[in-house]
ZAVEX-106813 format. One record per residue (C-alpha): residue in three letters; y, x, z negated. Coordinates in nm, 4 decimals, m for minus. Example, Ala and Ser with C-alpha at 12.3 -4.5 7.8 and 13.67 -1.06 7.14 Angstrom:
REM residues 2
 rest        y        x        z
  ALA  m0.4500   1.2300  m0.7800
  SER  m0.1060   1.3670  m0.7140
END
This chain:
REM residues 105
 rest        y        x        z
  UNK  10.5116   2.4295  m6.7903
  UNK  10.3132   2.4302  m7.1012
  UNK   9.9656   2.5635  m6.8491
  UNK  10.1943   2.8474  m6.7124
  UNK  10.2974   2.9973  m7.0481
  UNK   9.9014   2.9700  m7.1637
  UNK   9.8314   3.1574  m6.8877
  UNK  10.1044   3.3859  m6.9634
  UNK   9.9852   3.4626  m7.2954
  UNK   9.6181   3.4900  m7.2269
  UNK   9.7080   3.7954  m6.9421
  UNK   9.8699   3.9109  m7.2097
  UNK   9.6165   3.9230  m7.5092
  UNK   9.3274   4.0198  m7.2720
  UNK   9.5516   4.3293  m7.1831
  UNK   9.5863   4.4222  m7.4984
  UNK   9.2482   4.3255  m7.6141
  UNK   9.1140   4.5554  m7.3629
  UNK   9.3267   4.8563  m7.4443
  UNK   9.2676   4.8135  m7.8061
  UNK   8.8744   4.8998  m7.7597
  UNK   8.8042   5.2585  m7.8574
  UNK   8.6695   5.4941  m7.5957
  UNK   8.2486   5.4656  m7.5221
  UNK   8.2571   5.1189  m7.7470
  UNK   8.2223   4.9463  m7.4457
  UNK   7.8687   5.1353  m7.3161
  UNK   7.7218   5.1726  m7.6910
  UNK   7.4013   4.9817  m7.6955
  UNK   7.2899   4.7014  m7.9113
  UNK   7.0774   4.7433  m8.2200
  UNK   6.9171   4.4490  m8.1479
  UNK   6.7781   4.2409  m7.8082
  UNK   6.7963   3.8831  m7.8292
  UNK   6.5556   3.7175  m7.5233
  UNK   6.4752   3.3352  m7.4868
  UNK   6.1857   3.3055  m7.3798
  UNK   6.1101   2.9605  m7.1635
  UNK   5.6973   2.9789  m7.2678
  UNK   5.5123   3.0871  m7.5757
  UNK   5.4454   3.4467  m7.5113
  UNK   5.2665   3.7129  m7.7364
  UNK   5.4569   4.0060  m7.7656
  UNK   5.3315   4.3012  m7.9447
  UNK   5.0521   4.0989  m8.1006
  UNK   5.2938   3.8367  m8.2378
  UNK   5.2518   3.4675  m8.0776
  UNK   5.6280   3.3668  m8.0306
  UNK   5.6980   3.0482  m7.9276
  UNK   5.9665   2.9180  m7.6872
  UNK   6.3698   2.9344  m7.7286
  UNK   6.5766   2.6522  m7.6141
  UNK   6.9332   2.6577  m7.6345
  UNK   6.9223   2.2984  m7.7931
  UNK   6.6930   2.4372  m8.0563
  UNK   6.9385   2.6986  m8.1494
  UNK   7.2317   2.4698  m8.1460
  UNK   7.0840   2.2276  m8.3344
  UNK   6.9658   2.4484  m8.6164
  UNK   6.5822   2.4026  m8.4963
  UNK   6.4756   2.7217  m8.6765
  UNK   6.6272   3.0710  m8.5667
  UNK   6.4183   3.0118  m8.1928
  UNK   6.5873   3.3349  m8.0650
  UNK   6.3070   3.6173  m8.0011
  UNK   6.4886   3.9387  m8.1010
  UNK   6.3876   4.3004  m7.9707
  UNK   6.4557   4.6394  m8.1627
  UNK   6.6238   4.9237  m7.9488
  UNK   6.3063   5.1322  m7.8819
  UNK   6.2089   4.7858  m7.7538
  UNK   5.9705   4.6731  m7.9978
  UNK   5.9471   4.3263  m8.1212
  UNK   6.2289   4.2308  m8.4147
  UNK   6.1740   3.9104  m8.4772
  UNK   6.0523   3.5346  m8.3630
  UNK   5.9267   3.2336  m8.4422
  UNK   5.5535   3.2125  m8.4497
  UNK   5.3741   2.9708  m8.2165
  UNK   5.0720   2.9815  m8.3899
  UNK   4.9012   3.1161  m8.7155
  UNK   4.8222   3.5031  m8.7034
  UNK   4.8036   3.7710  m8.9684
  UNK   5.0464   4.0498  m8.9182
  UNK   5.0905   4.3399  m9.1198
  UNK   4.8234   4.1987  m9.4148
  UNK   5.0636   3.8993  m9.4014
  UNK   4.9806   3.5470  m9.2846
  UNK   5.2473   3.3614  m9.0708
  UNK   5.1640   2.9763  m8.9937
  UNK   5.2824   2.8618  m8.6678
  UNK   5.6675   2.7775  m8.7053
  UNK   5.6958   3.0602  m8.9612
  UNK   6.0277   3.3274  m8.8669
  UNK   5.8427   3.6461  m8.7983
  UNK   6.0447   3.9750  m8.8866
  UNK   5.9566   4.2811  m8.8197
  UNK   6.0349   4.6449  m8.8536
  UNK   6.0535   4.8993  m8.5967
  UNK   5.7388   5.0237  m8.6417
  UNK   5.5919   4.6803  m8.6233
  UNK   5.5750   4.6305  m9.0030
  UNK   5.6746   4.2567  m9.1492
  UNK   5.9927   4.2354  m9.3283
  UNK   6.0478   4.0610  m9.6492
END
């Protein structure tokens, strides 16, 4: 009985869940890309290095390789030294970046 009135209430909430969104929130895009990566890839110059969900979980760093909306590189964790902006990054260093490809912070 108890599994039948969960069930029950979860129809419920996701009902009004749904209706509750406002019009066109549902197809607005994201600020922001996240991407795991399963190699070391260099992306707009940057070295990133590889995501892994066990990384993330575990507090490994922020591993998560992040993308701006006109699709230029946010953020990642560098995979190995490079200068960037007149800014050195060592290899495990959290690169952030603007959207004009300008280090943050």
């Amino acid at each position: 009985m108890p599994r039948i009135a969960f069930a029950i209430v979860l129809a419920i909430t996701c009902t009004f869940l749904a209706a509750a969104v406002p019009a066109g929130a549902q197809d607005a895009k994201p600020k922001t890309v996240r991407s795991k990566p399963g190699q070391p890839v260099e992306i707009d110059g940057v070295p990133c290095s590889r995501a892994t969900f066990w990384g993330e979980f575990f507090g490994r760093k922020y591993a998560v390789t992040e993308f701006h909306e006109n699709g230029a590189l946010a953020g990642c964790v560098a995979s190995a030294a490079a200068d960037i902006g007149g800014r050195h990054y060592a290899a495990g260093d959290r690169v952030t970046l603007d959207p004009d490809g300008q280090p943050v912070r």
